[in-house]
NULUM-773426 format. One record per residue: residue number from 1; x, y, z of N, C-alpha, C in turn. Coordinates in steps of 0.05 Angstrom, whole numbers, plus 32768, in hexadecimal, padded with zeros to 4 digits. Layout:
BEGIN
<site num="NUM" n_x="X" n_y="Y" n_z="Z" ca_x="X" ca_y="Y" ca_z="Z" c_x="X" c_y="Y" c_z="Z"/>
...
***
This chain:
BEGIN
<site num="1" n_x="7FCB" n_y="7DF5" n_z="8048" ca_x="7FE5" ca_y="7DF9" ca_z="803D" c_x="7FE7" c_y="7E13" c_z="802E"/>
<site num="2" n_x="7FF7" n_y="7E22" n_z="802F" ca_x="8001" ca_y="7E3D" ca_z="8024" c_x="8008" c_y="7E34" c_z="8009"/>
<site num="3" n_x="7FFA" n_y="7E48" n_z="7FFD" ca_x="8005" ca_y="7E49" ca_z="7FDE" c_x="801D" c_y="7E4A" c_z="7FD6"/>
<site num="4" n_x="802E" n_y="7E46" n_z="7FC8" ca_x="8040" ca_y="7E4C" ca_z="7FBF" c_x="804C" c_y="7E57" c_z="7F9D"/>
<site num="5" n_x="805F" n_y="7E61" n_z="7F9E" ca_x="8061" ca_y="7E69" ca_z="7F80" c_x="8064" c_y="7E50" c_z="7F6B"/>
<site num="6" n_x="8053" n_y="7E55" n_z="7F56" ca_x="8050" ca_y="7E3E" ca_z="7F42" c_x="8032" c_y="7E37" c_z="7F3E"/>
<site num="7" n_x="8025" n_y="7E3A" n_z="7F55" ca_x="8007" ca_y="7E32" ca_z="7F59" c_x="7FFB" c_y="7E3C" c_z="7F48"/>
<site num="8" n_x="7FD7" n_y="7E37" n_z="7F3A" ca_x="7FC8" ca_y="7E4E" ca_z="7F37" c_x="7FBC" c_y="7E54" c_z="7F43"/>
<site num="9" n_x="7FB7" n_y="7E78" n_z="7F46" ca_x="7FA7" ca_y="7E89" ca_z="7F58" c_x="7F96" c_y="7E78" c_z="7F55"/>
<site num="10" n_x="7F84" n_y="7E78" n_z="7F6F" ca_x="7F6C" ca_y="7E6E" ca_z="7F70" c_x="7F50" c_y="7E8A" c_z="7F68"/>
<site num="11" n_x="7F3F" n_y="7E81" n_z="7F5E" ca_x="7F29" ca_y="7EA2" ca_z="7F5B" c_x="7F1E" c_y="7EA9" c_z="7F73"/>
<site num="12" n_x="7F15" n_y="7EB8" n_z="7F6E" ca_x="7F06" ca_y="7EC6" ca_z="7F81" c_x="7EEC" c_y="7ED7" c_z="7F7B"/>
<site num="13" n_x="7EDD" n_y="7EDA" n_z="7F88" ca_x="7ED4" ca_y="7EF5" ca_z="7F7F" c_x="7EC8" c_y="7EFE" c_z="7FA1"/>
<site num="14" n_x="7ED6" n_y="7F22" n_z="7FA1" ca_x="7ED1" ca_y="7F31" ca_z="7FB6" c_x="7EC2" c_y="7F4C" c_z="7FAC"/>
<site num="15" n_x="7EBC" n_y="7F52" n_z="7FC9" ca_x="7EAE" ca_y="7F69" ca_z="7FC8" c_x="7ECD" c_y="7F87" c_z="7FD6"/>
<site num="16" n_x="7ECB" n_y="7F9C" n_z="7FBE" ca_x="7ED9" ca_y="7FAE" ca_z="7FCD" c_x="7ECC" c_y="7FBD" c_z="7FE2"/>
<site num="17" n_x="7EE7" n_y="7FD4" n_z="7FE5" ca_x="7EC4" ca_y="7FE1" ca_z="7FF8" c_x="7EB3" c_y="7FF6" c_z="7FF2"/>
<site num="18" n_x="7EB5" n_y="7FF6" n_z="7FD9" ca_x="7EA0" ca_y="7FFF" ca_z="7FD1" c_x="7E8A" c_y="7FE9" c_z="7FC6"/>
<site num="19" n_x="7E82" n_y="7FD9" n_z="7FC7" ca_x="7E71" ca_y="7FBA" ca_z="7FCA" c_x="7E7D" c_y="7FB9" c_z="7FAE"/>
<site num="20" n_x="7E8C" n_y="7FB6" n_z="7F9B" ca_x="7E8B" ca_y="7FB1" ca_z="7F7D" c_x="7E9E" c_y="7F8D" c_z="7F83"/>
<site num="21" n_x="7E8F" n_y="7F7D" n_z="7F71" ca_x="7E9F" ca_y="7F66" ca_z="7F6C" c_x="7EB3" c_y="7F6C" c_z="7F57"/>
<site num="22" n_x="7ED5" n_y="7F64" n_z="7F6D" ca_x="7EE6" ca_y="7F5A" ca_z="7F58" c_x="7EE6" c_y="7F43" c_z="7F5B"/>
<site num="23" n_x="7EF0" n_y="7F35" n_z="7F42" ca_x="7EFB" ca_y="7F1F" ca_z="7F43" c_x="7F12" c_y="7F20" c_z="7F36"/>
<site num="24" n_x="7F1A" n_y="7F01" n_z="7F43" ca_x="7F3D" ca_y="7F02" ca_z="7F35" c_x="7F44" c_y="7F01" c_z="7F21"/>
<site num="25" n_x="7F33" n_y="7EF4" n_z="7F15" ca_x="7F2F" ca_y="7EE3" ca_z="7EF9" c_x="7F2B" c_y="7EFA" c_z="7EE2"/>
<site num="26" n_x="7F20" n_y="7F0F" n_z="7EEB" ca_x="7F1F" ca_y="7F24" ca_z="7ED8" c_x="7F30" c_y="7F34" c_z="7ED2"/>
<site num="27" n_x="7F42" n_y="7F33" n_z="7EE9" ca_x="7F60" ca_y="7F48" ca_z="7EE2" c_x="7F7A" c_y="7F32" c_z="7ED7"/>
<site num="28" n_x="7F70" n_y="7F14" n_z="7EC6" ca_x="7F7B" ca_y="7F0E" ca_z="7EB0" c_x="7F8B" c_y="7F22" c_z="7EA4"/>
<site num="29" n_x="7FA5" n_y="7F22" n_z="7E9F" ca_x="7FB3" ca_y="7F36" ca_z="7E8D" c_x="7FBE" c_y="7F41" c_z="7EA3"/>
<site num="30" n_x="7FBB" n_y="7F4B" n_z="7EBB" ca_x="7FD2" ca_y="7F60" ca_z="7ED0" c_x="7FDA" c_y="7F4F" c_z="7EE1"/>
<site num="31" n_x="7FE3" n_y="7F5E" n_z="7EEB" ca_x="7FF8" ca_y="7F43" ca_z="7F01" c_x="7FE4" c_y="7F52" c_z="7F1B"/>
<site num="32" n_x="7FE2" n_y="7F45" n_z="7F2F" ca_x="7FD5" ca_y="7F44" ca_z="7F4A" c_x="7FE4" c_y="7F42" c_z="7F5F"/>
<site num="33" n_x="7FE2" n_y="7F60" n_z="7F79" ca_x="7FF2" ca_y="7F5A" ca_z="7F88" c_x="7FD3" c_y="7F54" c_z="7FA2"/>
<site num="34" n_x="7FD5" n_y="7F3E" n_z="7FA5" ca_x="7FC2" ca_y="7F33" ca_z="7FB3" c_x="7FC7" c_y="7F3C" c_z="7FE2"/>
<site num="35" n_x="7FCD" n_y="7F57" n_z="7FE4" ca_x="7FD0" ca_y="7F60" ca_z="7FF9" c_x="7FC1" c_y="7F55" c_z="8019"/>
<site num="36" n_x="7FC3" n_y="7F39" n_z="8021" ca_x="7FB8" ca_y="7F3D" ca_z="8037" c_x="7FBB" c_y="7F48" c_z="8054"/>
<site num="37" n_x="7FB0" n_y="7F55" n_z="8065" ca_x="7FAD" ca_y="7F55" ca_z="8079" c_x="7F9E" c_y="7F49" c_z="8095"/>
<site num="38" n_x="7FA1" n_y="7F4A" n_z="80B1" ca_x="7F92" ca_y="7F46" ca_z="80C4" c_x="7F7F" c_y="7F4E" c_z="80C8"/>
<site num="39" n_x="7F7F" n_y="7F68" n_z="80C7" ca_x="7F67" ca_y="7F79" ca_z="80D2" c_x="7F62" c_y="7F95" c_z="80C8"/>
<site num="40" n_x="7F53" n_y="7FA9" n_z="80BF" ca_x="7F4B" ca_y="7FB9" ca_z="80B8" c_x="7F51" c_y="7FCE" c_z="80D3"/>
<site num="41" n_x="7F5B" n_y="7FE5" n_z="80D2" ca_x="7F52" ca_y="7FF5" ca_z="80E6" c_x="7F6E" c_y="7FF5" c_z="8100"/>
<site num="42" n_x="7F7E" n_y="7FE7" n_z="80F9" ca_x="7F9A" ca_y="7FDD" ca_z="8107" c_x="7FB0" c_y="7FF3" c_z="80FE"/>
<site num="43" n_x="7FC8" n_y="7FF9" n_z="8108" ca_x="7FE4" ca_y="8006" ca_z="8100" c_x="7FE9" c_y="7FFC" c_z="80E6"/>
<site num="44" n_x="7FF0" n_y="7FE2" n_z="80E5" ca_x="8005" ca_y="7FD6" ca_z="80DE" c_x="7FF9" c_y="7FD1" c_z="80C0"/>
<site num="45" n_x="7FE3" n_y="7FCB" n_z="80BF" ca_x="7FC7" ca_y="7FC6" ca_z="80AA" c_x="7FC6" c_y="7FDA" c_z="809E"/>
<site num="46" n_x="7FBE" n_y="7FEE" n_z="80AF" ca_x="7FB8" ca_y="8010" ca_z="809C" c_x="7FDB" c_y="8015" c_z="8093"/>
<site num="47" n_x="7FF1" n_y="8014" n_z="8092" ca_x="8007" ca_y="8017" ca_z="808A" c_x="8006" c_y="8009" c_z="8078"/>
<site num="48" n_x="8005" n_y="7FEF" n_z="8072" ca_x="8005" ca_y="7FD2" ca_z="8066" c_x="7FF0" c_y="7FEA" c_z="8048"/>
<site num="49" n_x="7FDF" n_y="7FF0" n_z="8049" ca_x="7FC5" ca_y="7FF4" ca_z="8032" c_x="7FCF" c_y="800E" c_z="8025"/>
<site num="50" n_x="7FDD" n_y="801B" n_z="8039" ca_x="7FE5" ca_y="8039" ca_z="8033" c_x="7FFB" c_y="803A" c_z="8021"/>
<site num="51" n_x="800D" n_y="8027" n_z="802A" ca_x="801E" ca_y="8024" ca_z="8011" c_x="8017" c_y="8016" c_z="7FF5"/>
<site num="52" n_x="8003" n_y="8009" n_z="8001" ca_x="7FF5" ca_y="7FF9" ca_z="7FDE" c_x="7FEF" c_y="801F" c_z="7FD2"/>
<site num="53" n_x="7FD9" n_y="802C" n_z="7FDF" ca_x="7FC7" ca_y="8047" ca_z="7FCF" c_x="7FEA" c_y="8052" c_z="7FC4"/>
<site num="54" n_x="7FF7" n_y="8053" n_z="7FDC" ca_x="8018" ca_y="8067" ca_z="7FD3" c_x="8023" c_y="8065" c_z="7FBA"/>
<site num="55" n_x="801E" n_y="8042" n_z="7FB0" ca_x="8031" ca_y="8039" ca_z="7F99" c_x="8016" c_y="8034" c_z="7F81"/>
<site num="56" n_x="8006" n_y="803C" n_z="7F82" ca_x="7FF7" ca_y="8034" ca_z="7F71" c_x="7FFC" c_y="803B" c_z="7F54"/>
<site num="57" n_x="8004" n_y="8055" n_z="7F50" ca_x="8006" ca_y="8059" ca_z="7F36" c_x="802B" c_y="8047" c_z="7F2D"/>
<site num="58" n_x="8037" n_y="803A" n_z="7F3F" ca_x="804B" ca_y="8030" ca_z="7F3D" c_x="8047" c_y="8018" c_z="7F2D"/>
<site num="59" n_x="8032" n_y="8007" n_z="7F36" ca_x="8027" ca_y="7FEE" ca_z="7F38" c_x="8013" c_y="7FF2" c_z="7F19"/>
<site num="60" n_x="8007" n_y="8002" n_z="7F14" ca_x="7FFE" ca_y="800E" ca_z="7EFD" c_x="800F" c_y="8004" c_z="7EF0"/>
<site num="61" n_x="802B" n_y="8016" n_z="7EE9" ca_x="8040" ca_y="8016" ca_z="7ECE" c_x="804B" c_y="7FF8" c_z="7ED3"/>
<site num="62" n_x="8043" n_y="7FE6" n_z="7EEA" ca_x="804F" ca_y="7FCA" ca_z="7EE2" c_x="8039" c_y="7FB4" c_z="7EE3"/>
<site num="63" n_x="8020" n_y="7FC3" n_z="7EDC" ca_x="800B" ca_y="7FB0" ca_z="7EC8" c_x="7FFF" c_y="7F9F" c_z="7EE6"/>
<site num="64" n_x="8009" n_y="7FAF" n_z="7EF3" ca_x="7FF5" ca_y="7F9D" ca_z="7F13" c_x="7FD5" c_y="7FB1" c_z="7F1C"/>
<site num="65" n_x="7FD3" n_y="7F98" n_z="7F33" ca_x="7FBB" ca_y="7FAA" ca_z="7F43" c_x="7FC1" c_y="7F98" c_z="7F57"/>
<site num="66" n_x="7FBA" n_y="7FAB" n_z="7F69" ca_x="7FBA" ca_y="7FA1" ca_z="7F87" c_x="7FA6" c_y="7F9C" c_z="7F91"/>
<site num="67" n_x="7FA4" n_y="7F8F" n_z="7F9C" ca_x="7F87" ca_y="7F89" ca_z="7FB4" c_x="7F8C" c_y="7F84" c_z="7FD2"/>
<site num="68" n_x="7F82" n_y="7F95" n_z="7FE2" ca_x="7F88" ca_y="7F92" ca_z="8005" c_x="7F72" c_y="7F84" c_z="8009"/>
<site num="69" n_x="7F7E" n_y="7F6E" n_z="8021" ca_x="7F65" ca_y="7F5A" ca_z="8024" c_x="7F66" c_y="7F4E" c_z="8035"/>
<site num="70" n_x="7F4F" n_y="7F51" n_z="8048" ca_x="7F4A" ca_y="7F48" ca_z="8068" c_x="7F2E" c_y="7F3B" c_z="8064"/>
<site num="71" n_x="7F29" n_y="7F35" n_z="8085" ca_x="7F11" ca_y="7F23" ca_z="8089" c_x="7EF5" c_y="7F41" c_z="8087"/>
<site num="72" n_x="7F0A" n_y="7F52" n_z="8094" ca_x="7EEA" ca_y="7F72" ca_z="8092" c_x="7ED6" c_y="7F72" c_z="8082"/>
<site num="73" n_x="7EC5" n_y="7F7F" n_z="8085" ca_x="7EA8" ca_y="7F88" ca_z="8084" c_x="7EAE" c_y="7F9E" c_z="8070"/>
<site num="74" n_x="7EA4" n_y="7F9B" n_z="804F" ca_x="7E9F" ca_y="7FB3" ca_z="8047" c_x="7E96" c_y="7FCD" c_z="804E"/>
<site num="75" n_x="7E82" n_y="7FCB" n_z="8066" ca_x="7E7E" ca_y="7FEA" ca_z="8069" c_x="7E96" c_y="7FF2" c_z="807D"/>
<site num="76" n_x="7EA9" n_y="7FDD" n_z="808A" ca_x="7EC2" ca_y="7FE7" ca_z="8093" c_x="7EDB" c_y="7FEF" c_z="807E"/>
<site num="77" n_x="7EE2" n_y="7FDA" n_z="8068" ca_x="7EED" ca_y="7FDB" ca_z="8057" c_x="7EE5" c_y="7FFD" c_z="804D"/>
<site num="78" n_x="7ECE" n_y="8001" n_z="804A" ca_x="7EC9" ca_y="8019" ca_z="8040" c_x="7ECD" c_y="8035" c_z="8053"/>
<site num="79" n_x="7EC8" n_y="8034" n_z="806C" ca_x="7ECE" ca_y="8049" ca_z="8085" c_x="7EEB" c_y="804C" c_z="808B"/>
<site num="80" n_x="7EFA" n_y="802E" n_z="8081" ca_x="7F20" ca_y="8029" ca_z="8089" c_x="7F23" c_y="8040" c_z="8077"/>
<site num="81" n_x="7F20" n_y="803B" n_z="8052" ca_x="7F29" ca_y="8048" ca_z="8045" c_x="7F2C" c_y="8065" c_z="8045"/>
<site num="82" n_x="7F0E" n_y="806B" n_z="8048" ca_x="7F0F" ca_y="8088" ca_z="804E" c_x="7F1E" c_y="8098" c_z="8063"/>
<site num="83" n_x="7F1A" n_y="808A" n_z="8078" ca_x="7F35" ca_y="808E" ca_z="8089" c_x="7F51" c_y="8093" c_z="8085"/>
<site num="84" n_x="7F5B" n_y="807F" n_z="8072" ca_x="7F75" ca_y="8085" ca_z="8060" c_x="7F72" c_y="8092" c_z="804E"/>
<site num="85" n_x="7F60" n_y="8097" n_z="804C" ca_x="7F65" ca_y="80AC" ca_z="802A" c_x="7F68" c_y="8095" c_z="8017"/>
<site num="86" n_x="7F5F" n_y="807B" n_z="8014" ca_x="7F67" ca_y="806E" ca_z="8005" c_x="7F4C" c_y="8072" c_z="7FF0"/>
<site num="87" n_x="7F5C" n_y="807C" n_z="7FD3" ca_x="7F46" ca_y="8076" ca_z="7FC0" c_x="7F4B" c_y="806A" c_z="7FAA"/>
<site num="88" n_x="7F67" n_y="8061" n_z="7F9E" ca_x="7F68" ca_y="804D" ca_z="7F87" c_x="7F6C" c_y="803A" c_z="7F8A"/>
<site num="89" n_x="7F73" n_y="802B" n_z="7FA3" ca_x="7F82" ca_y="800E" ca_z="7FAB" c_x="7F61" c_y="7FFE" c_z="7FB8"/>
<site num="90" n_x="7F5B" n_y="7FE8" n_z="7FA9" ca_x="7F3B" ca_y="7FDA" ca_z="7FB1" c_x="7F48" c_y="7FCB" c_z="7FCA"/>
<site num="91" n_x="7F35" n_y="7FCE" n_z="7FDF" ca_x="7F35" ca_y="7FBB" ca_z="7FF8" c_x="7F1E" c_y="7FAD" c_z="7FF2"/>
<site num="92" n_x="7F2F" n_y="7F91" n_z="8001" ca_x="7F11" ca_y="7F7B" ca_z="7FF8" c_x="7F0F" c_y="7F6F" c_z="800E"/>
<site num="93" n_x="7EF0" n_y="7F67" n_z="800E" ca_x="7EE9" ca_y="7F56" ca_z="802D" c_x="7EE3" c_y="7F3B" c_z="8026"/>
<site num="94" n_x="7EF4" n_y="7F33" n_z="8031" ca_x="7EFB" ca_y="7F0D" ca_z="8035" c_x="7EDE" c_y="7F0B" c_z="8050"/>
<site num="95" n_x="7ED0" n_y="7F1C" n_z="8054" ca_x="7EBE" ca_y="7F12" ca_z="806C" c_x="7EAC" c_y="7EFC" c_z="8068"/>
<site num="96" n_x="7E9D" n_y="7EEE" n_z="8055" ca_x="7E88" ca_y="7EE4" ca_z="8059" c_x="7E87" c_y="7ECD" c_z="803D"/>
<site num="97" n_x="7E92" n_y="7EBC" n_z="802B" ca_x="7E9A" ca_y="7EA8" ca_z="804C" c_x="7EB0" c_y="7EAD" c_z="805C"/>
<site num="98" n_x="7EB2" n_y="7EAE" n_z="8074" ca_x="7EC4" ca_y="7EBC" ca_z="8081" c_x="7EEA" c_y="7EB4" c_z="807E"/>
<site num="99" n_x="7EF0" n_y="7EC4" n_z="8075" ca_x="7F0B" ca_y="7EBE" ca_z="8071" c_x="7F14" c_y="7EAB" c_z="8056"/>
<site num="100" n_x="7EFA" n_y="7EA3" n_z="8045" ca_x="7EF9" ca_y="7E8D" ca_z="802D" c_x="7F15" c_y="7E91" c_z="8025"/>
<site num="101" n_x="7F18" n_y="7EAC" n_z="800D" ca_x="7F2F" ca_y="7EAA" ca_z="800C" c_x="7F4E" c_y="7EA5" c_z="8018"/>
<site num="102" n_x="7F4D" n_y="7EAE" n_z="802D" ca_x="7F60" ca_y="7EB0" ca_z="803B" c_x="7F6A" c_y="7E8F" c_z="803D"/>
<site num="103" n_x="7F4D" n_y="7E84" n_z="8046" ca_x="7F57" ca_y="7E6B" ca_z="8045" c_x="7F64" c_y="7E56" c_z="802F"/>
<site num="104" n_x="7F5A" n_y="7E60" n_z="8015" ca_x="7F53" ca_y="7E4F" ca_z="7FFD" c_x="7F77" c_y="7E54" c_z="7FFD"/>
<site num="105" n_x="7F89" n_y="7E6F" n_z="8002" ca_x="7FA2" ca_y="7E71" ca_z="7FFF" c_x="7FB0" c_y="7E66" c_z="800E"/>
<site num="106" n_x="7FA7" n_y="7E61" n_z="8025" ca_x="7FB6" ca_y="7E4A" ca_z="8035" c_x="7FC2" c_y="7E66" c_z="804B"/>
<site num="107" n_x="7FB8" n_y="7E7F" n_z="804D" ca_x="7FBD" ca_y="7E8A" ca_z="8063" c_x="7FA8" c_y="7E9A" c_z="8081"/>
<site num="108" n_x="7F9A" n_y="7E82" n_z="807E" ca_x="7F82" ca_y="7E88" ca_z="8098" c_x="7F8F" c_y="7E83" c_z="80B3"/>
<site num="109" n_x="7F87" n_y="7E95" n_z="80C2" ca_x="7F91" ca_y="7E8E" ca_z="80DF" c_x="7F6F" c_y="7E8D" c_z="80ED"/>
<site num="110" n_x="7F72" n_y="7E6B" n_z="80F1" ca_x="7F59" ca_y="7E63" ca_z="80F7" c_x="7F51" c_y="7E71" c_z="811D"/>
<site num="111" n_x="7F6C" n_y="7E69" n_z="812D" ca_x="7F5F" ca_y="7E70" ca_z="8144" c_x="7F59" c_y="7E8E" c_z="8143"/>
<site num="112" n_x="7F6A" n_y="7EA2" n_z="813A" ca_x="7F5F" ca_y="7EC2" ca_z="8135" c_x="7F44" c_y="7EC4" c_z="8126"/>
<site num="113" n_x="7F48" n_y="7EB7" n_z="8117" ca_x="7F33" ca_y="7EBD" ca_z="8104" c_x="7F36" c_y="7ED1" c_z="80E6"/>
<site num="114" n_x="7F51" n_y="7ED8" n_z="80DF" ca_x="7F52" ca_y="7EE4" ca_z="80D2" c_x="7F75" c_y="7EDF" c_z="80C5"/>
<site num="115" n_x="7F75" n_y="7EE9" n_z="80A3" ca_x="7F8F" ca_y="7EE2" ca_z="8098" c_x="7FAB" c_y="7EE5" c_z="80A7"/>
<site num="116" n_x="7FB9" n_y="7EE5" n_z="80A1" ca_x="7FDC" ca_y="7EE6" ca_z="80A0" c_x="7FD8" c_y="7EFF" c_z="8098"/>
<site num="117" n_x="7FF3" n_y="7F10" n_z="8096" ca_x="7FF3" ca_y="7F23" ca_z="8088" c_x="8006" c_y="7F19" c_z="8071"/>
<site num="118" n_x="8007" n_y="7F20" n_z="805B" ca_x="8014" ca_y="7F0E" ca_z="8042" c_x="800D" c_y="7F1D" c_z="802B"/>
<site num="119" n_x="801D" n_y="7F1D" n_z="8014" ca_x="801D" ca_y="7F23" ca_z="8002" c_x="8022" c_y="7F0B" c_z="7FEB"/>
<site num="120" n_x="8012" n_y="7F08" n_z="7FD1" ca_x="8012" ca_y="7EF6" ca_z="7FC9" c_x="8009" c_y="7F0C" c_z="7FB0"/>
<site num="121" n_x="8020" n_y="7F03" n_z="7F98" ca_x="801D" ca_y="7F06" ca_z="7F7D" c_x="801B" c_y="7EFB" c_z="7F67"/>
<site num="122" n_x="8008" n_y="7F00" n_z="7F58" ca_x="7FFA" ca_y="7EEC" ca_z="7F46" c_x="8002" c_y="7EFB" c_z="7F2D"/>
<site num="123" n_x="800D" n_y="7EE4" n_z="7F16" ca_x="8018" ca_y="7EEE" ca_z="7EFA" c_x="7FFC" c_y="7EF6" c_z="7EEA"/>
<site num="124" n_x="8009" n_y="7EFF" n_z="7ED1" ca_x="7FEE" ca_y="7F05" ca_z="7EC6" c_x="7FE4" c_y="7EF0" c_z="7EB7"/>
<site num="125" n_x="7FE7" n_y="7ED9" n_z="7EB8" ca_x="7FE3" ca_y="7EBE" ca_z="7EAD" c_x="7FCE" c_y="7EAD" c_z="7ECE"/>
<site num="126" n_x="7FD1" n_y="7EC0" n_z="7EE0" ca_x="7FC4" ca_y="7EB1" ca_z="7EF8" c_x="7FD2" c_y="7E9F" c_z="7F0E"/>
<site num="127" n_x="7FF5" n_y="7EA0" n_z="7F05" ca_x="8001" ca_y="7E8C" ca_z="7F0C" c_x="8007" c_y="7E9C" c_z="7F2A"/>
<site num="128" n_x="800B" n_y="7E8E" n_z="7F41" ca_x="8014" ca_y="7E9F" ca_z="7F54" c_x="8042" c_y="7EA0" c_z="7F56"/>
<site num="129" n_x="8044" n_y="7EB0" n_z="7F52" ca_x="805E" ca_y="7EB8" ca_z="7F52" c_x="8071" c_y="7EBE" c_z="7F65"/>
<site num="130" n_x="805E" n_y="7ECB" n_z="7F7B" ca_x="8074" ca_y="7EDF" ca_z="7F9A" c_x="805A" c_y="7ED2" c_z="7FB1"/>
<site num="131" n_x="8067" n_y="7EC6" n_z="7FBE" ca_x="805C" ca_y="7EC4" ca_z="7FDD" c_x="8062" c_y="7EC9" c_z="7FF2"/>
<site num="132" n_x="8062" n_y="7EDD" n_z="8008" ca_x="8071" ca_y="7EDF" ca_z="801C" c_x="8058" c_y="7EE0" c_z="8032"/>
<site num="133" n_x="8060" n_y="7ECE" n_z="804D" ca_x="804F" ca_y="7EDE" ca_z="805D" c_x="8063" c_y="7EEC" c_z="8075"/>
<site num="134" n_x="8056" n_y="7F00" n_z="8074" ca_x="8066" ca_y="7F11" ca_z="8094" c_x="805C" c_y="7F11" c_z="80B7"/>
<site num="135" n_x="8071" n_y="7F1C" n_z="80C4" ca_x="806B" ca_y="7F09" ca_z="80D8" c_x="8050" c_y="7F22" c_z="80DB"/>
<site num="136" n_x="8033" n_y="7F25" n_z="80FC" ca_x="801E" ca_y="7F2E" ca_z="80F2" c_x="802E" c_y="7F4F" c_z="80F4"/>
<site num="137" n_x="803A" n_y="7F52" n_z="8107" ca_x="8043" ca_y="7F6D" ca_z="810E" c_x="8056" c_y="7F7F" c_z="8102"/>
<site num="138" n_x="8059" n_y="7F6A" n_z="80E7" ca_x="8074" ca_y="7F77" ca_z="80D2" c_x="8064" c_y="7F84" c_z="80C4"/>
<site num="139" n_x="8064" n_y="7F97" n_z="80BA" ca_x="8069" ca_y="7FA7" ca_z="808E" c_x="8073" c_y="7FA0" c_z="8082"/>
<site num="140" n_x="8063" n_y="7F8E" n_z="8070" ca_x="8073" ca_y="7F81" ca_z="8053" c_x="8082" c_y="7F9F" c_z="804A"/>
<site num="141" n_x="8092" n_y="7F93" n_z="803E" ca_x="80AD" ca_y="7FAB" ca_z="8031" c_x="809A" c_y="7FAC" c_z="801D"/>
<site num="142" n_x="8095" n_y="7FC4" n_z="800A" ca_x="8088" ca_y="7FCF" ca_z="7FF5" c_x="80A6" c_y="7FD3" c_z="7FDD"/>
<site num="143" n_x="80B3" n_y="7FCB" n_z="7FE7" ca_x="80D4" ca_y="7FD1" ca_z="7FCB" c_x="80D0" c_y="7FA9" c_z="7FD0"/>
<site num="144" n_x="80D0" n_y="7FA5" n_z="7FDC" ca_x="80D5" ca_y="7F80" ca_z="7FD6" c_x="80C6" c_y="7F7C" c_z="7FC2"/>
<site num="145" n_x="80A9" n_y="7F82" n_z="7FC5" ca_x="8091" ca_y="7F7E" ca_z="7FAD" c_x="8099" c_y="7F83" c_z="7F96"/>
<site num="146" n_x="809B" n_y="7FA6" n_z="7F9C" ca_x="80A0" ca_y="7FB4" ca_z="7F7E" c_x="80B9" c_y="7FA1" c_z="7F6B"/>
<site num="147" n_x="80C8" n_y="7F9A" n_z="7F76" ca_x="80E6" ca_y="7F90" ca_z="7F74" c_x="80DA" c_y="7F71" c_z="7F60"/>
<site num="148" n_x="80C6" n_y="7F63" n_z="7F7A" ca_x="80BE" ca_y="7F4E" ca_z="7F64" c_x="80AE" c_y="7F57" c_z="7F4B"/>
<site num="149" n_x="809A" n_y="7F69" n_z="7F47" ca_x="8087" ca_y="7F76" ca_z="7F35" c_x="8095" c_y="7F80" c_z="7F1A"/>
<site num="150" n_x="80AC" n_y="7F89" n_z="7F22" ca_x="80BD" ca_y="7F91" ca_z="7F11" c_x="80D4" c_y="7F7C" c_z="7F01"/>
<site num="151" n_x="80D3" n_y="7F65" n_z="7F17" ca_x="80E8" ca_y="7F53" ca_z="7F0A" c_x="80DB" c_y="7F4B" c_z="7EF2"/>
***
């Protein structure tokens, strides 16, 4: 079952791609835009992360952090980024247990093997607040987010 707003975040702890553990539980105090994707290395995915790096300092002045987050392989997570030029927005790998999180949110697509694409925002109390998932081949709107971040 898909999370919904009201719930609490469930924790986590991931590896970015640079191997460092976040967890969720430590960014207590900011609000979390919990960014997932399908696949690493896709159109629609590298657009999807590029606008997380784009708005970052946006997401900054409204006390967030973002996290992009697929089933990938840190040393991919780490080769994607560079690729984008991505250097302040953390990508995290849901790989091993595979898709854990993804699942624990209620957005695993078991026969692929890999998340929804969805965005899911967590208050700074942990509470989850914004859930959307999109269809796989859409771009979450980056003004819908900001729009909730800001409300």
């Amino acid at each position: 079952m898909t999370v919904k707003a009201g719930d609490k975040a469930k924790d986590f702890a991931l590896n970015d791609q640079d191997g460092k553990d976040i967890h969720l539980s430590n960014l207590s105090g900011k609000k979390v835009l919990l960014s997932f994707h399908p696949l690493a290395w896709t159109k629609v995915c590298a657009e999807q992360m590029k606008s997380l790096e784009k708005n970052h300092a946006h997401f900054e002045k409204l006390n967030t952090v973002a996290l992009g987050m697929s089933v990938d392989t840190v040393p991919s997570k780490k080769a994607w980024a560079k690729e984008l030029g991505i250097k302040n927005t953390r990508l995290l790998s849901d790989f091993w247990p595979h898709g854990d999180v993804a699942r624990s949110y209620g957005i695993f697509r078991e026969k692929e093997g890999f998340s929804e694409r969805a965005n899911i925002i967590v208050d700074v109390n942990g509470k989850v607040i914004f859930v959307k998932v999109y269809p796989i081949s859409q771009l979450p709107d980056i003004e819908e987010i900001n729009k909730v971040l800001e409300g």
